[in-house]
N, CA, C and O atoms as CSV, one atom per row, in Angstrom:
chain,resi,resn,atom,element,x,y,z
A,1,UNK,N,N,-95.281,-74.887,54.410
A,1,UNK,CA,C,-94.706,-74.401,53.176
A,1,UNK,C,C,-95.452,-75.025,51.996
A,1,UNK,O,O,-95.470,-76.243,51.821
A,2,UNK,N,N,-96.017,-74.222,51.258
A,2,UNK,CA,C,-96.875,-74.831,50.219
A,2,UNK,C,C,-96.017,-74.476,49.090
A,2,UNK,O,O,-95.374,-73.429,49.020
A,3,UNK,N,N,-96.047,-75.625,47.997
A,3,UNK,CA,C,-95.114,-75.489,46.378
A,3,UNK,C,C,-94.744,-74.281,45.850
A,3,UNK,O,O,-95.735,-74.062,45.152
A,4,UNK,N,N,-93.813,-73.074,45.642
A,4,UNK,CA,C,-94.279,-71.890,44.902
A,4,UNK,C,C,-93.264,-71.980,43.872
A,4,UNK,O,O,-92.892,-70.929,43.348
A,5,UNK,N,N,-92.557,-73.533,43.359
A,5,UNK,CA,C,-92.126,-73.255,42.017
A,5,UNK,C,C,-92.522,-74.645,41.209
A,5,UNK,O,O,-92.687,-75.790,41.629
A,6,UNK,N,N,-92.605,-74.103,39.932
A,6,UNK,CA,C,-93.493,-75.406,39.476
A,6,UNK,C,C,-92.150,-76.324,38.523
A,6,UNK,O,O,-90.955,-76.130,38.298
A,7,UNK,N,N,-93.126,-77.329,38.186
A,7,UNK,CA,C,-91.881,-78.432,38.004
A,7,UNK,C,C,-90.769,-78.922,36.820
A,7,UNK,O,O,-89.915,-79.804,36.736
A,8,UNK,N,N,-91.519,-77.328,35.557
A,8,UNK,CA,C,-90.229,-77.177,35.192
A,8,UNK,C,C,-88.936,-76.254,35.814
A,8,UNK,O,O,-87.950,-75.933,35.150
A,9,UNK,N,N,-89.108,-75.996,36.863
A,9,UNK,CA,C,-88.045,-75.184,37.180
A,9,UNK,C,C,-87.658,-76.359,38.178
A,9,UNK,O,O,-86.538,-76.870,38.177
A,10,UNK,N,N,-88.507,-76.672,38.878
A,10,UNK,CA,C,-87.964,-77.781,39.498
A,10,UNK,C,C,-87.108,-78.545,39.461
A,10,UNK,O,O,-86.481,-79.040,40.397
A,11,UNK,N,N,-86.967,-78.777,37.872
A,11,UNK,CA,C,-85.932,-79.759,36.950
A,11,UNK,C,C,-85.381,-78.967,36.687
A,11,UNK,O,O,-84.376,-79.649,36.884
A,12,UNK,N,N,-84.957,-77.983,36.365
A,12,UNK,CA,C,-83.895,-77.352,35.610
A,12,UNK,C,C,-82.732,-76.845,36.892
A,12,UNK,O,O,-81.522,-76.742,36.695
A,13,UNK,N,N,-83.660,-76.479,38.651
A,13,UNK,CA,C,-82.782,-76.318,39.078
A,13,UNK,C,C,-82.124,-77.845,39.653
A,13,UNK,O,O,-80.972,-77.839,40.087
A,14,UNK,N,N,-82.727,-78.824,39.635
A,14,UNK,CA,C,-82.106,-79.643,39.908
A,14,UNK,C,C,-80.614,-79.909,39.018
A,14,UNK,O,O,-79.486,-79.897,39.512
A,15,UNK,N,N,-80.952,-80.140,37.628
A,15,UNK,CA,C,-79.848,-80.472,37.182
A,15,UNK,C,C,-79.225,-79.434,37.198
A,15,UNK,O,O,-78.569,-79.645,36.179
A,16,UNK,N,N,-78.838,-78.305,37.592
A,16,UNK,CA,C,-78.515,-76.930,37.232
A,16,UNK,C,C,-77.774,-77.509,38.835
A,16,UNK,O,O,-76.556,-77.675,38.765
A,17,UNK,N,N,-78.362,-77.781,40.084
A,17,UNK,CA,C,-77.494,-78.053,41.144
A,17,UNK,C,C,-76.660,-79.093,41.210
A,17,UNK,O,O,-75.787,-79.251,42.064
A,18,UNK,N,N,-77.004,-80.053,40.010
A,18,UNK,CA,C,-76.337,-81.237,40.331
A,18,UNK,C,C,-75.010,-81.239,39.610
A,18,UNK,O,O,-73.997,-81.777,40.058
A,19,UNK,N,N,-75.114,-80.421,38.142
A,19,UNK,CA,C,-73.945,-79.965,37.632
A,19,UNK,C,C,-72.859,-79.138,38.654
A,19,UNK,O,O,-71.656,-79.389,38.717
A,20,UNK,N,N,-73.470,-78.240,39.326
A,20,UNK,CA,C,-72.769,-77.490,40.216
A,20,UNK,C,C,-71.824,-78.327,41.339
A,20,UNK,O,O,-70.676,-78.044,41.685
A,21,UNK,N,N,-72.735,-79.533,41.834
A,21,UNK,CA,C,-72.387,-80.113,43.171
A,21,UNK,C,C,-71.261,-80.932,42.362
A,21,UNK,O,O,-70.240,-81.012,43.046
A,22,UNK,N,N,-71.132,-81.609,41.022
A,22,UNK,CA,C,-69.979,-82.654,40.169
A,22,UNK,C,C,-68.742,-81.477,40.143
A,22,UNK,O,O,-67.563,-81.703,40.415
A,23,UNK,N,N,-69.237,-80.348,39.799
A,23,UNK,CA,C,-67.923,-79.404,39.639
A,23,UNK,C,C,-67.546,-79.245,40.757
A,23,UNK,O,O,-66.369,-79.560,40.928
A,24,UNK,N,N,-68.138,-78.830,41.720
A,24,UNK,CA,C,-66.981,-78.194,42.610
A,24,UNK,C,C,-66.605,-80.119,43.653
A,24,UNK,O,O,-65.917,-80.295,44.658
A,25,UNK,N,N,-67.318,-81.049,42.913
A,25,UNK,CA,C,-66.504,-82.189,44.250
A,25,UNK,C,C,-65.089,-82.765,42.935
A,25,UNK,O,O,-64.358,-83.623,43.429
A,26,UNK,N,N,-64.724,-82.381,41.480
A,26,UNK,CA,C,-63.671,-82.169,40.766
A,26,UNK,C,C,-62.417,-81.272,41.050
A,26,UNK,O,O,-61.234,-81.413,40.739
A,27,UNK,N,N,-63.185,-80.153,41.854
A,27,UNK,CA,C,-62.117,-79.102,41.716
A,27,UNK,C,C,-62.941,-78.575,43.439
A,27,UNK,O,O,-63.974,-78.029,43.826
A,28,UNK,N,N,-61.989,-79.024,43.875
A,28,UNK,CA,C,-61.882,-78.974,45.714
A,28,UNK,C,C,-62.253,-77.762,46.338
A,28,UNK,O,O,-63.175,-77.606,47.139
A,29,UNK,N,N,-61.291,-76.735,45.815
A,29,UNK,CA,C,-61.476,-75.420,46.190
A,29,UNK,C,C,-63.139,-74.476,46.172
A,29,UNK,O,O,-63.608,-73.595,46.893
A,30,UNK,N,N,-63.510,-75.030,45.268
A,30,UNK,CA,C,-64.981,-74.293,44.496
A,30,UNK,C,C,-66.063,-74.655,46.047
A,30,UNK,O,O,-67.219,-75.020,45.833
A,31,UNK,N,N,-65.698,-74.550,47.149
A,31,UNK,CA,C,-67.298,-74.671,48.549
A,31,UNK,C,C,-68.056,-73.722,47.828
A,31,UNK,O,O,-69.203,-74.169,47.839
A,32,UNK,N,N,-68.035,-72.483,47.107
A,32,UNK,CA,C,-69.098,-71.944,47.045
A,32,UNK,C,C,-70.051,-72.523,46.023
A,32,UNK,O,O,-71.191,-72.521,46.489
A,33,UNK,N,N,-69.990,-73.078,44.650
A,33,UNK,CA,C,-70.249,-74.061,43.880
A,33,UNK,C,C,-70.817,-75.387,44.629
A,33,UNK,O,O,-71.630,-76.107,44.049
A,34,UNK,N,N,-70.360,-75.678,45.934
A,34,UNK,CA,C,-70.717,-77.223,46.005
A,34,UNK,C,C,-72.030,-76.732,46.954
A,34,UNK,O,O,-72.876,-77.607,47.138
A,35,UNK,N,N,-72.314,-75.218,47.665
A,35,UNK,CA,C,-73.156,-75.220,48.905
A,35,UNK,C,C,-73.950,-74.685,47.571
A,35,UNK,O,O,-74.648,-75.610,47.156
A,36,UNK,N,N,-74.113,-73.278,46.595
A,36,UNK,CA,C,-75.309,-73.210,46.121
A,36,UNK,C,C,-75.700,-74.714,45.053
A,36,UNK,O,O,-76.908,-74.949,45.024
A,37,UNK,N,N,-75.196,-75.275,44.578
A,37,UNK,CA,C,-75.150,-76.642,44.147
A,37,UNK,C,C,-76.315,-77.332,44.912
A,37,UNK,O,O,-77.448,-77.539,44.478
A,38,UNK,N,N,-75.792,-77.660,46.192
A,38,UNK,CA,C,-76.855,-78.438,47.300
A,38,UNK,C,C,-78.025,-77.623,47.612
A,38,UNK,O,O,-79.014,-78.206,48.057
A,39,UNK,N,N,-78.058,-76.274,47.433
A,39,UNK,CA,C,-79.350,-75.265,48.115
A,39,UNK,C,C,-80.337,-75.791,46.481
A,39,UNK,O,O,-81.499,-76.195,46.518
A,40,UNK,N,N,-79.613,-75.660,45.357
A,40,UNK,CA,C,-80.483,-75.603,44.069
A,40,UNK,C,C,-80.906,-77.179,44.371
A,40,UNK,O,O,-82.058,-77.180,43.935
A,41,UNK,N,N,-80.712,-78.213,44.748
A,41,UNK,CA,C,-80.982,-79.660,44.524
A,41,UNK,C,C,-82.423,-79.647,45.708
A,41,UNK,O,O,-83.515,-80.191,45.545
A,42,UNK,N,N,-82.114,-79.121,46.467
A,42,UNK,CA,C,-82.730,-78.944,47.972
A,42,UNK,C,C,-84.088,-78.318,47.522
A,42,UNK,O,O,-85.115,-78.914,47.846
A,43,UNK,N,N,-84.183,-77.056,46.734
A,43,UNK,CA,C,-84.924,-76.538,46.174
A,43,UNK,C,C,-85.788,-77.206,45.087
A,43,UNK,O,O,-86.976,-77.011,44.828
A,44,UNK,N,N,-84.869,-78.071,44.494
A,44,UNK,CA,C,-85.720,-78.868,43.419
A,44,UNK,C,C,-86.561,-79.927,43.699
A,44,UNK,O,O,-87.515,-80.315,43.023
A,45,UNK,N,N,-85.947,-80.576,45.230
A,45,UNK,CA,C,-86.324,-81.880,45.390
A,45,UNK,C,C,-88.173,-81.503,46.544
A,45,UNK,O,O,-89.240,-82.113,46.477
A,46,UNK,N,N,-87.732,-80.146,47.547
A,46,UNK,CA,C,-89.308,-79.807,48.267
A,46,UNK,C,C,-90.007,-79.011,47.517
A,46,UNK,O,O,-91.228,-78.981,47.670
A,47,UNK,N,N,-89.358,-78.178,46.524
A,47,UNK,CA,C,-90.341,-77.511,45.229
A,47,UNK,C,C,-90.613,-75.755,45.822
A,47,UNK,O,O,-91.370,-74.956,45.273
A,48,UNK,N,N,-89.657,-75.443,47.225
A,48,UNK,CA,C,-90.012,-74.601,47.860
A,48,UNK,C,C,-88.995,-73.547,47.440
A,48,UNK,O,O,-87.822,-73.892,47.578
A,49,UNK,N,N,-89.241,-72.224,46.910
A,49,UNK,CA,C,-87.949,-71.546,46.787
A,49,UNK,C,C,-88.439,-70.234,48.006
A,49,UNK,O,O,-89.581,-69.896,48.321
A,50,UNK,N,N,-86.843,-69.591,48.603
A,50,UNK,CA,C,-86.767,-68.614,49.643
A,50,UNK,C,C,-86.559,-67.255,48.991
A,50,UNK,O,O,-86.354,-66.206,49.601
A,51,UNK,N,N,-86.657,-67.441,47.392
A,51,UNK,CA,C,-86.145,-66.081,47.196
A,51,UNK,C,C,-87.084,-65.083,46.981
A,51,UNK,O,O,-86.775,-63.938,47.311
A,52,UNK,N,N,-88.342,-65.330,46.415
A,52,UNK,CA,C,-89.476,-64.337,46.014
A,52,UNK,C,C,-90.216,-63.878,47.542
A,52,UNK,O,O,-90.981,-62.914,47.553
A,53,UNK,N,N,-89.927,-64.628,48.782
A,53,UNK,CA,C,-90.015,-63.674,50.093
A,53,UNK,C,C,-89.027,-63.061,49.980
A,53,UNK,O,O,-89.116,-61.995,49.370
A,54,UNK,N,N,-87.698,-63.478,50.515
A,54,UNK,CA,C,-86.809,-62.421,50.438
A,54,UNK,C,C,-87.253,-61.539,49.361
A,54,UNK,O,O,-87.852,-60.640,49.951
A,55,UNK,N,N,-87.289,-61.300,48.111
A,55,UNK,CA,C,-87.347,-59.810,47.396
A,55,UNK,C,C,-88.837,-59.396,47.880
A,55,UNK,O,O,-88.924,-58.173,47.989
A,56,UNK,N,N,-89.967,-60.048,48.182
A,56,UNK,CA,C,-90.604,-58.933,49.016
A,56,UNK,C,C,-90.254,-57.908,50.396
A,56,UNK,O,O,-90.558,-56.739,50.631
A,57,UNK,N,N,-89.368,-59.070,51.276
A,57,UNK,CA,C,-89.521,-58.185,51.944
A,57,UNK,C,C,-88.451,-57.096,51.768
A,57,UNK,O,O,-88.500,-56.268,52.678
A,58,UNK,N,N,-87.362,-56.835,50.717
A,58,UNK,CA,C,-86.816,-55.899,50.624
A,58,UNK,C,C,-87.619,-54.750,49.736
A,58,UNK,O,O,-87.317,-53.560,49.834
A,59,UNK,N,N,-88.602,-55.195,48.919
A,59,UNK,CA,C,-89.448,-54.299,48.270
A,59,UNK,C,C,-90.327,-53.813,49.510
A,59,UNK,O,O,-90.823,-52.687,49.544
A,60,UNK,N,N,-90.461,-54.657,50.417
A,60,UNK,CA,C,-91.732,-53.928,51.610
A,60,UNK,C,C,-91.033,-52.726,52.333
A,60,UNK,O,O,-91.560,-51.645,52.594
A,61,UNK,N,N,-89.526,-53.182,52.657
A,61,UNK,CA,C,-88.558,-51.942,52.831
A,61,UNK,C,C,-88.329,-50.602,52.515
A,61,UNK,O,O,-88.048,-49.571,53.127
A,62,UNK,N,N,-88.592,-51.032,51.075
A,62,UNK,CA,C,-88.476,-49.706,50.493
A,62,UNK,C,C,-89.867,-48.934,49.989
A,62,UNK,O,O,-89.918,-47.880,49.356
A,63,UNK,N,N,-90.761,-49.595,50.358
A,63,UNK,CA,C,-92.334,-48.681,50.293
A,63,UNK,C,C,-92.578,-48.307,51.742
A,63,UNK,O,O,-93.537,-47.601,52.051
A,64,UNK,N,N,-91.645,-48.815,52.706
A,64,UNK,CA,C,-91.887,-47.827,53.857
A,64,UNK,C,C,-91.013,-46.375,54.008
A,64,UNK,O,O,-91.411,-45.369,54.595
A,65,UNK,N,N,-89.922,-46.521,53.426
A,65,UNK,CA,C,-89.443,-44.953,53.389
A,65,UNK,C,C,-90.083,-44.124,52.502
A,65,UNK,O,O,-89.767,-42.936,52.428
């Protein structure tokens, strides 16, 4: 896996996950807040994001029909 986000986003999703992960361990109920929380920190800390494959391969999807 080589870097494909650079390191201002890096930082922004970090604190952007870390805000997320303080809210939902305040308010109990919020798992969905505390798991994308940990995916954005996770993301910030190997620099690797999963989403620009995923939207290829749904764009590769739709240039085959």
């Amino acid at each position: 896996m080589t870097c494909n986000i650079d390191n201002t986003d890096r930082i922004n999703r970090g604190i952007i996950g870390a805000v997320l992960v303080i809210s939902a361990v305040f308010n109990f109920s919020q798992l969905f807040y505390l798991i994308i929380g940990l995916v954005m920190m996770v993301q910030a800390m190997i620099g690797w994001c999963s989403i620009p494959y995923v939207l290829d391969s749904f764009k590769s999807k739709k240039r085959k029909k």
